[in-house]
C-alpha positions as CSV (number, residue, x, y, z in Angstrom):
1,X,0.0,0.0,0.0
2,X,1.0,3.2,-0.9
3,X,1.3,6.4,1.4
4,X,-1.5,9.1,1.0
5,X,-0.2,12.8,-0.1
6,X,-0.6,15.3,2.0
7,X,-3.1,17.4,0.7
8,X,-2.5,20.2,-2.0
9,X,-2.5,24.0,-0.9
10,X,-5.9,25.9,-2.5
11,X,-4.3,28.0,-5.3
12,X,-4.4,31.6,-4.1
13,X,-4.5,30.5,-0.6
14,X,-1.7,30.9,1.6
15,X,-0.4,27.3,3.0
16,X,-1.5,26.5,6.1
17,X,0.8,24.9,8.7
18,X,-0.9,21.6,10.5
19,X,-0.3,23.3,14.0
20,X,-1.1,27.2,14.3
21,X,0.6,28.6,17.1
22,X,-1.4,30.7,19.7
23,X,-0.4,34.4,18.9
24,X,1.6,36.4,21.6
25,X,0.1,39.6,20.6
26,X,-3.0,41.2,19.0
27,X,-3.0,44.6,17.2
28,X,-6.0,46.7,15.8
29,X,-5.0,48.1,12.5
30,X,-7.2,50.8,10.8
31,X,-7.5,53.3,9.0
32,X,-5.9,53.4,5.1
33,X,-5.0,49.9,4.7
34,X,-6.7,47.1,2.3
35,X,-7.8,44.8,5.1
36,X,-8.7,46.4,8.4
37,X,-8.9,44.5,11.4
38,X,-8.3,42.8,14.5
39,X,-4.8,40.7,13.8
40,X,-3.2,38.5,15.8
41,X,0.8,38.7,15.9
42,X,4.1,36.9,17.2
43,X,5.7,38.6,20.3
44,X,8.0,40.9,18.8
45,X,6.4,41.9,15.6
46,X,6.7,45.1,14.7
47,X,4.7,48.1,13.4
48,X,5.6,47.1,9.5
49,X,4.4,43.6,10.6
50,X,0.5,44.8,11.0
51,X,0.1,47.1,8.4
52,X,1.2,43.9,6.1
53,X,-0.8,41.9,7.9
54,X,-3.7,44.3,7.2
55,X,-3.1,43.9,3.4
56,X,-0.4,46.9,2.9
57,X,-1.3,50.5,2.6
58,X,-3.8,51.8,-0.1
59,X,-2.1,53.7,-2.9
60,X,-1.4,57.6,-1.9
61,X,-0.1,56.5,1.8
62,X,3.3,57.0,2.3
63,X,4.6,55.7,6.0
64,X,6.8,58.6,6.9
65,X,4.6,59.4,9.9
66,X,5.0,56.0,11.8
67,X,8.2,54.3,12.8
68,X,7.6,50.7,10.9
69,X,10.4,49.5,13.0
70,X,8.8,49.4,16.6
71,X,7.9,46.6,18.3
72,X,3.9,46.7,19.1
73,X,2.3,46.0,22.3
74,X,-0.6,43.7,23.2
75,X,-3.9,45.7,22.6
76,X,-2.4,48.5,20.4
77,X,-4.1,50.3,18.2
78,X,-2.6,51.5,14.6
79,X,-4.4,54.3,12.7
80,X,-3.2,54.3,9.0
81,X,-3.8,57.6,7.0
82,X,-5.5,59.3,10.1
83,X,-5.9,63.2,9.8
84,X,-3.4,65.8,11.6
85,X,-4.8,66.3,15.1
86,X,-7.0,63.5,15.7
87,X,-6.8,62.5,18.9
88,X,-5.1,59.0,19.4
89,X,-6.1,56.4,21.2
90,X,-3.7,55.0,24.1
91,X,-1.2,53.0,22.5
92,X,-2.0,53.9,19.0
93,X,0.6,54.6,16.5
94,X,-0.5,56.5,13.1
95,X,0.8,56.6,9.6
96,X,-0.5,60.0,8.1
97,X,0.1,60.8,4.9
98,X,3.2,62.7,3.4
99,X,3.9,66.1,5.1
100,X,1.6,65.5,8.0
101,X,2.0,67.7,11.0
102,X,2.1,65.9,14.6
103,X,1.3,69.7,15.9
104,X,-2.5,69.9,17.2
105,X,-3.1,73.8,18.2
106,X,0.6,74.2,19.1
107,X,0.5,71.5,21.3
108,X,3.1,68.8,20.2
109,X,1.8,64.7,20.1
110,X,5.0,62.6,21.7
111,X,3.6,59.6,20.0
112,X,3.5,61.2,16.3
113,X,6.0,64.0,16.6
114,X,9.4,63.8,14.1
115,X,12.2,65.0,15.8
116,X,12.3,68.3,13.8
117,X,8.6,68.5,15.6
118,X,10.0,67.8,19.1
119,X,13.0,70.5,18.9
120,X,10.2,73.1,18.4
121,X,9.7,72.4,21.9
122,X,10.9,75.1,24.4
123,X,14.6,73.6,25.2
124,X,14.7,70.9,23.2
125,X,17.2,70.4,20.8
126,X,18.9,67.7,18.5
127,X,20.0,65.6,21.4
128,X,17.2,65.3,23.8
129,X,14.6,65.2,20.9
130,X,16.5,61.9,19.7
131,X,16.1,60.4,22.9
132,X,12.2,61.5,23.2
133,X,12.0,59.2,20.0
134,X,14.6,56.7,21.1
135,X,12.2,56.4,24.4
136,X,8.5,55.9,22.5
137,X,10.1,53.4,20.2
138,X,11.8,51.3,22.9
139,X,8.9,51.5,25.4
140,X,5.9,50.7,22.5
141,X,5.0,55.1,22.6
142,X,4.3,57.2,25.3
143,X,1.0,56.0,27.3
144,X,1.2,59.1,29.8
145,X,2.4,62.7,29.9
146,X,4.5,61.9,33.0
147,X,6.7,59.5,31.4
148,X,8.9,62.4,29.8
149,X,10.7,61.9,33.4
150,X,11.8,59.2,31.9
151,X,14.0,60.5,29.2
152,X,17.4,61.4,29.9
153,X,17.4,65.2,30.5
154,X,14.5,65.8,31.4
155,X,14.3,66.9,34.8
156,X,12.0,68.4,37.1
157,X,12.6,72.1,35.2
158,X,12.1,70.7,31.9
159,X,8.9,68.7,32.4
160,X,7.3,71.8,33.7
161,X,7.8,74.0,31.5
162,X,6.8,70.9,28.4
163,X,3.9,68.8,29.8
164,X,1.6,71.8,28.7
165,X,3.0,71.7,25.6
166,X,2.5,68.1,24.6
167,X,-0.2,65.3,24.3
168,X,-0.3,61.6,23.5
């Protein structure tokens, strides 16, 4: 007797391993891509990760106003192609399109700012906006005003005279 083949993939379908593993992480990407959704991830994806997942971005969107190079966190929330100065959900990360501004009524978002953005910032300048960016990417964005204690150089001082002058 002769073994049985394992069963052909479905053309067009992707192939299907015989165990799926439980994902780690799950991400809401929505906004400007092809496939919008609630998708489950691998610990350690990263931002580029969902928005391919969520079928790519439609045609127009250019990703300069999201790091694709962060790793997510559980129960984040990706806004693809949203407008300059909506108000961002905690943990989201946005991808605006082309020449977006990350300034709302002079008021500065931490999670969407460039560092060009940040140095506009009362004492801030090349340095300490670099590790304002360096911060949000390692730590998944900024979930709280507060945590700008947290960056290296920013005293008691500086966070005074910035938590006015940024959001999240």
């Amino acid at each position: 007797m002769e073994p049985v083949p394992p069963p052909a993939p479905v053309a067009g379908g992707p192939a299907v391993p015989s165990s799926i593993p439980t994902p780690d992480i799950t991400v809401y990407v929505t906004g400007k891509v092809r496939r919008p959704g609630v998708i489950p991830l691998p610990a350690g994806s990263r931002v580029i990760d969902a928005v391919t997942a969520a079928g790519g971005v439609l045609k127009g969107v250019k990703p300069d106003g999201l790091n694709l190079a962060r790793r997510l966190i559980d129960g984040e929330q990706i806004i693809v192609g949203a407008p300059p100065g909506l108000a961002m959900p905690l943990g989201a990360a946005t991808l605006q399109p082309s020449g977006a501004d990350a300034l709302a009524g002079g008021v500065v978002n931490l999670n969407a700012a460039t560092p060009d953005q940040l140095e506009q910032l009362p004492g801030v300048g090349e340095v300490l906006a670099r590790r304002i960016v360096e911060f949000r990417d390692t730590h998944g964005g900024f979930r709280a005003i507060d945590q700008l204690r947290a960056v290296q150089g920013i005293g008691d001082r500086k966070y005074a005279e910035l938590k006015d002058k940024v959001t999240i």
